[in-house]
C-alpha positions in Angstrom: 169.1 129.1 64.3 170.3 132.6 63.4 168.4 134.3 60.5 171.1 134.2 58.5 171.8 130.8 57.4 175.0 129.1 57.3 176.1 126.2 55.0 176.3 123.2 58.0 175.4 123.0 61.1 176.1 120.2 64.0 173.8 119.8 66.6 174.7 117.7 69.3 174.2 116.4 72.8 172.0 114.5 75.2 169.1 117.2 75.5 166.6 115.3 73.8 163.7 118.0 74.1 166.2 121.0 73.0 167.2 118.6 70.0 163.8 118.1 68.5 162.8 121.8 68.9 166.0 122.5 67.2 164.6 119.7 64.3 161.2 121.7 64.4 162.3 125.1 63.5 164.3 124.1 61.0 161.7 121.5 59.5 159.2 124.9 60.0 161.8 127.1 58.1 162.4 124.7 55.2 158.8 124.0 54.9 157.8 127.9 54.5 160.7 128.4 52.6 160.5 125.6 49.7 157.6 123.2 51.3 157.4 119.7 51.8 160.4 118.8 49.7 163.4 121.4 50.8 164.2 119.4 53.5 165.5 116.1 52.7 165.9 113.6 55.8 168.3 111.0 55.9 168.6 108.3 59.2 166.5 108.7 62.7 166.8 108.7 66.4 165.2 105.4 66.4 166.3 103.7 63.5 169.9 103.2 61.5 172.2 106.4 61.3 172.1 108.6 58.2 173.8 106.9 55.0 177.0 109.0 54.7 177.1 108.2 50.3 173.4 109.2 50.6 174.0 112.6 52.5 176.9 113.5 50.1 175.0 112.4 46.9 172.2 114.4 48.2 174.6 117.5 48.9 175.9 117.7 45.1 172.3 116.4 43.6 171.0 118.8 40.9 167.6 120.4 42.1 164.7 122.7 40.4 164.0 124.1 43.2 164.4 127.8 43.2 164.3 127.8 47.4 167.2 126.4 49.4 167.5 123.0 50.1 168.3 121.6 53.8 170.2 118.0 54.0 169.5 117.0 57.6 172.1 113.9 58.6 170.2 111.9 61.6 172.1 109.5 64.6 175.8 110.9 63.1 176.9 110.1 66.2 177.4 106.0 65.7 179.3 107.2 62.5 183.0 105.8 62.3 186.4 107.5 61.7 186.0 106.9 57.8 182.3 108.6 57.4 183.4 111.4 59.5 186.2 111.6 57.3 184.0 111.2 54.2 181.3 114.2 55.4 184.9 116.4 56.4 186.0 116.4 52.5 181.7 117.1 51.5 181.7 120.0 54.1 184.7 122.0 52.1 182.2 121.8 48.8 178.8 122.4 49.8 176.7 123.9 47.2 175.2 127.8 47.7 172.1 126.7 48.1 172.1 123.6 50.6 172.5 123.9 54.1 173.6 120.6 55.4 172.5 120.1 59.0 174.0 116.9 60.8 172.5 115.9 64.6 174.5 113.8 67.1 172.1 112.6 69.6 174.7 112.3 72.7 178.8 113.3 71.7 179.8 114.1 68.1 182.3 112.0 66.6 185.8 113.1 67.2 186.6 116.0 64.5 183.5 116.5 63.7 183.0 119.9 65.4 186.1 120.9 64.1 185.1 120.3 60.3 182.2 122.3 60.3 183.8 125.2 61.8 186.1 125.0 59.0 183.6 125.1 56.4 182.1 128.3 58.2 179.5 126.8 60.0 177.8 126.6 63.4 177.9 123.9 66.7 175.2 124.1 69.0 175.9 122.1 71.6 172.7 120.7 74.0 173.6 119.3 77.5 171.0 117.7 79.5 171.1 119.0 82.8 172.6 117.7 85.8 170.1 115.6 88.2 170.0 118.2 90.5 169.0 121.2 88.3 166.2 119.2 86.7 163.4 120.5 88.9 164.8 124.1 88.0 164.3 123.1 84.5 161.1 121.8 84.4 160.0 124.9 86.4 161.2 126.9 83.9 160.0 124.6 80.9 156.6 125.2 82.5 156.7 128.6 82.8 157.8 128.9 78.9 154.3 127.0 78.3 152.2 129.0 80.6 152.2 126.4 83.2 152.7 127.5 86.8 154.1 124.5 88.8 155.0 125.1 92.3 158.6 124.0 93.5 157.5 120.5 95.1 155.4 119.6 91.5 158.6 120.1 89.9 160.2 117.9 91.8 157.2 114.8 92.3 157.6 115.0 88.0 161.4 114.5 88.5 160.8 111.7 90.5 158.2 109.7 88.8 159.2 110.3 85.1 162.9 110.3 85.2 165.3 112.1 84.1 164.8 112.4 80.5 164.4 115.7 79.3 162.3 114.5 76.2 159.7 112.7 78.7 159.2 115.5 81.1 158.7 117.6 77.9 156.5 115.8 76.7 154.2 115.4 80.5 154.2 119.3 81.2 152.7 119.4 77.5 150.0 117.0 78.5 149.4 118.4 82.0 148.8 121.9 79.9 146.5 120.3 78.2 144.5 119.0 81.0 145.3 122.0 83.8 143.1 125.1 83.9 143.8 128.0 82.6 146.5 130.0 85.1 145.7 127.3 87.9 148.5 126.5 90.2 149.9 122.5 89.8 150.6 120.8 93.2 152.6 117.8 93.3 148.9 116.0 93.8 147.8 117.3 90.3 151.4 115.8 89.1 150.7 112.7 91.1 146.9 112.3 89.3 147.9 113.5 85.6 151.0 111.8 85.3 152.1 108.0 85.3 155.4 106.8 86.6 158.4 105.4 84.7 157.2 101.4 84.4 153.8 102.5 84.2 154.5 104.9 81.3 156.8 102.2 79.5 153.6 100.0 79.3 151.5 102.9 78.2 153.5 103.5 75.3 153.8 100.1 74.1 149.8 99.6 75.3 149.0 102.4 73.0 150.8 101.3 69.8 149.2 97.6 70.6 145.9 99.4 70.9 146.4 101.2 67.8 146.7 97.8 66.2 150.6 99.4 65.3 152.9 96.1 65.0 155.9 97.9 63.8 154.9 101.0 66.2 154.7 98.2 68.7 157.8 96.6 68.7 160.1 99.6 67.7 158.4 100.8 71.4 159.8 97.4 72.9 163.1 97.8 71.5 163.3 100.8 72.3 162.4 100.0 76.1 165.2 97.1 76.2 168.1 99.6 75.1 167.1 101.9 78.2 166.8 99.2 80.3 163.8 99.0 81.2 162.5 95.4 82.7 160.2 93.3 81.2 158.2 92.4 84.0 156.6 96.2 85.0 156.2 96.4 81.1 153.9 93.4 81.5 151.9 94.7 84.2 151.6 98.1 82.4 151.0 96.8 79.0 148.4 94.3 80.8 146.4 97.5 82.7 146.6 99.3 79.6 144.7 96.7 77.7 142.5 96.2 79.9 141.1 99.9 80.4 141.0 99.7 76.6 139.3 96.4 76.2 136.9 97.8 78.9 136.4 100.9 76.8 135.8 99.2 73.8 133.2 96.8 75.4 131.4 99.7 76.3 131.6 101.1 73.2 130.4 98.0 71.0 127.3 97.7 74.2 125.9 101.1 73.0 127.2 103.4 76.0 128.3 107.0 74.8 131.7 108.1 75.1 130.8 109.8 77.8 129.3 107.2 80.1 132.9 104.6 79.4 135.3 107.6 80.3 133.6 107.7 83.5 133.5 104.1 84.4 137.4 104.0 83.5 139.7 103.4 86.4 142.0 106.9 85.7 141.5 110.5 85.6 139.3 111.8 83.1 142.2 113.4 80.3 143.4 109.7 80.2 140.0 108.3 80.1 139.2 110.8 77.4 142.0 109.8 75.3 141.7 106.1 75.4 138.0 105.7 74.7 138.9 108.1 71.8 142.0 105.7 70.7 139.8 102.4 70.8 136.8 103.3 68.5 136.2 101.1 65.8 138.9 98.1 67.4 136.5 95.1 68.4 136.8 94.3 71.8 137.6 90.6 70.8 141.1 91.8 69.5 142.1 93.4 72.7 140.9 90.4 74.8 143.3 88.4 72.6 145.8 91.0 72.9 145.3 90.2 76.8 145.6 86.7 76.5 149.4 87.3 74.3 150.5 89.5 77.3 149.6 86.7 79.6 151.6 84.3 77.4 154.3 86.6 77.7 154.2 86.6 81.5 154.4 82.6 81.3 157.7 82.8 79.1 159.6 85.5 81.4 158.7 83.2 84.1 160.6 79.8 82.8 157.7 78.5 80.5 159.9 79.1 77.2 163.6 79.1 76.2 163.2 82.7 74.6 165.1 85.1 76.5 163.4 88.3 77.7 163.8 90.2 74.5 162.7 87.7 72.2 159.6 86.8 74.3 158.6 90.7 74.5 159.3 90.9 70.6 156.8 87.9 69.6 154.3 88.7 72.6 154.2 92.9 71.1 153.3 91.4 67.4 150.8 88.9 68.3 149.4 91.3 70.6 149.5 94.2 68.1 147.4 92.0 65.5 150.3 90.5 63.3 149.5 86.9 62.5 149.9 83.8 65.0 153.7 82.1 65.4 153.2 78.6 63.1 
C-alpha cells in the first residue's frame, strides 16, 4: 500500500501468497502505528466471512485511540447482493481516521470494486498466474528470497506441490531455511526437501494431530475435503507421519538425544529436525493410539462403517488428535 493512506481498500483475487503479504504489511503498519489494537479483524480465510453489521458498527465505533484505526473485512467474497449493498452505503461515511480494508479471496462481489472507487479508494487486484508461467514465478519468488533455483528446480516444485501459489510460497521459505547460503538448488535438492501434494496433505493434518491440535486438526481435514483432496493418500500420509513421530517420541522417552532420533528418522535431516522438536513432551502411548484411530479410519473408507468419507476423516482427526472416545 501507498504511503499515503486511503479510506478503503479491496483486495482481491486468487493469489493467495500476494494476499497474505498484502495482510502483513498492513497488520505491520497498524501495529507500529497504534499497536496491537488499531487493527480490528473481522471473518478469515478459513472460517465464516466477515459480519457485515459488525464491520459497519466497527467503522462508526467511538475509539481513544489517538492513531488510526484499520477495519480489515475477511472472505467478502461469499457476501450476497444485500451486504455488498450494506458496506456500498458505509463506504460513502467512513470516519477520518479508519481505513476500512475488505479482502476477496478469488472475485469480488459484483459492484464492489466500483463502490470503493467511489468513496476514493484503492483495488489491488492479485491474479494467480497461469499454469504455465508458474515456474517463472517461483524462479523469481526465489530470487526475491535469496534463493538461486535453477530452471528444472522450478519446475520439479511445480510439479510435486501444485499450483497454489500459497504452498510453493511457503516450500521455497523452508528450502531457504534448509539450503546453504548462495548454493545452487537442483531439482534433486527439490525432490529431497520437499514432499508432494498427498504426502504434504497428510503432513499437515499429521502435524496438528501431533501437536495434540483437535480443532487445528479437523479445520486441516475440512480444509483438505473442499480442495478435493482424497481421503485415502491422506491416510497413508497422516499414517507415515505418525509413525516418524511415534518413533521420535519413543526415542525420546528411551533416553536417546535429539540428535541420535533425527538420525534414525526415515527423511532428510530439516524434517527430522523439526519433528523430533514438535514431539517433546507427547508420550509415545498417545501417538500409537493416534495410529490405531488412523487405522480405524482406513477400515471405515473401506466399507466397515456407514459414515461417508468426510464424516469418517472428521471423527478419525479428533480421536486421533486426543479429543475424547465416540460413546
Amino acid at each position: 500500500m501507498a504511503d499515503e493512506l486511503k479510506p478503503a481498500y479491496l483486495i482481491a483475487g486468487d493469489d493467495g501468497a500476494k494476499l497474505d503479504a498484502a495482510l502483513l504489511r498492513l497488520r505491520a503498519r497498524a501495529e507500529g502505528e497504534g499497536g496491537a489494537g488499531a487493527l480490528e479483524v473481522f471473518g478469515s480465510a478459513g472460517g465464516p466471512p466477515a459480519d457485515v453489521d459488525a464491520v459497519v458498527a466497527a467503522l462508526s465505533a467511538i475509539s481513544l485511540m489517538s492513531a488510526r484505526r484499520y477495519v480489515l473485512a475477511d472472505g467478502v467474497e461469499r457476501w450476497r447482493a444485500p451486504q455488498t449493498k450494506r458496506i456500498s452505503s458505509a463506504l460513502a461515511a467512513i470516519p477520518e481516521e479508519v481505513t476500512l480494508v475488505l479482502v476477496a479471496r478469488g472475485a469480488a462481489p459484483k459492484g464492489l470494486d466500483k463502490a470503493v472507487e467511489k468513496a476514493a479508494g484503492d483495488v489491488l487486484q492479485f491474479a494467480a498466474p497461469r499454469k504455465r508461467e508458474l515456474p517463472a514465478w517461483v524462479l523469481k519468488a526465489a530470487a526475491e528470497r535469496g534463493i538461486k533455483l535453477n530452471p528444472q528446480a522450478a519446475r520439479t516444485l511445480v510439479a510435486r506441490l501444485g499450483e497454489s501459489t500459497m504452498r510453493l510460497s511457503n516450500e521455497i521459505d523452508r528450502i531457504g531455511i534448509w539450503a546453504d547460503p548462495g548454493a545452487e538448488i537442483g531439482p534433486e535438492d527439490v525432490e529431497e526437501l520437499t514432499a508432494d501434494t498427498s504426502e504434504r496433505a497428510g503432513w499437515t493434518l499429521g502435524d496438528a494431530i501431533v501437536a495434540r491440535d483437535v480443532a487445528g486438526a479437523v479445520i486441516a481435514a475440512d480444509a483438505l475435503m473442499e480442495q478435493g483432496e482424497a481421503v485415502t493418500p491422506m491416510i497413508y500420509g497422516i499414517a507415515s507421519r505418525l509413525r516418524s513421530a511415534h518413533l521420535a517420541a519413543d526415542g525420546l522417552e528411551a533416553g536417546r538425544s535429539p540428535a541420535e532420533v533425527e538420525t534414525a528418522l526415515p527423511m532428510a535431516p530439516y524434517p527430522s529436525k523439526m519433528l523430533v522438536r514438535s514431539v517433546r513432551g507427547v508420550p509415545a502411548a498417545e501417538l500409537s493410539a493416534a495410529i490405531a484411530a488412523i487405522a480405524e479410519l482406513e477400515w471405515w473408507t473401506r466399507g466397515g462403517s456407514d459414515y461417508d468419507d468426510a464424516a469418517a476423516l472428521t471423527l478419525a482427526v479428533r480421536e486421533a488428535a486426543g479429543a475424547e472416545s465416540r460413546a
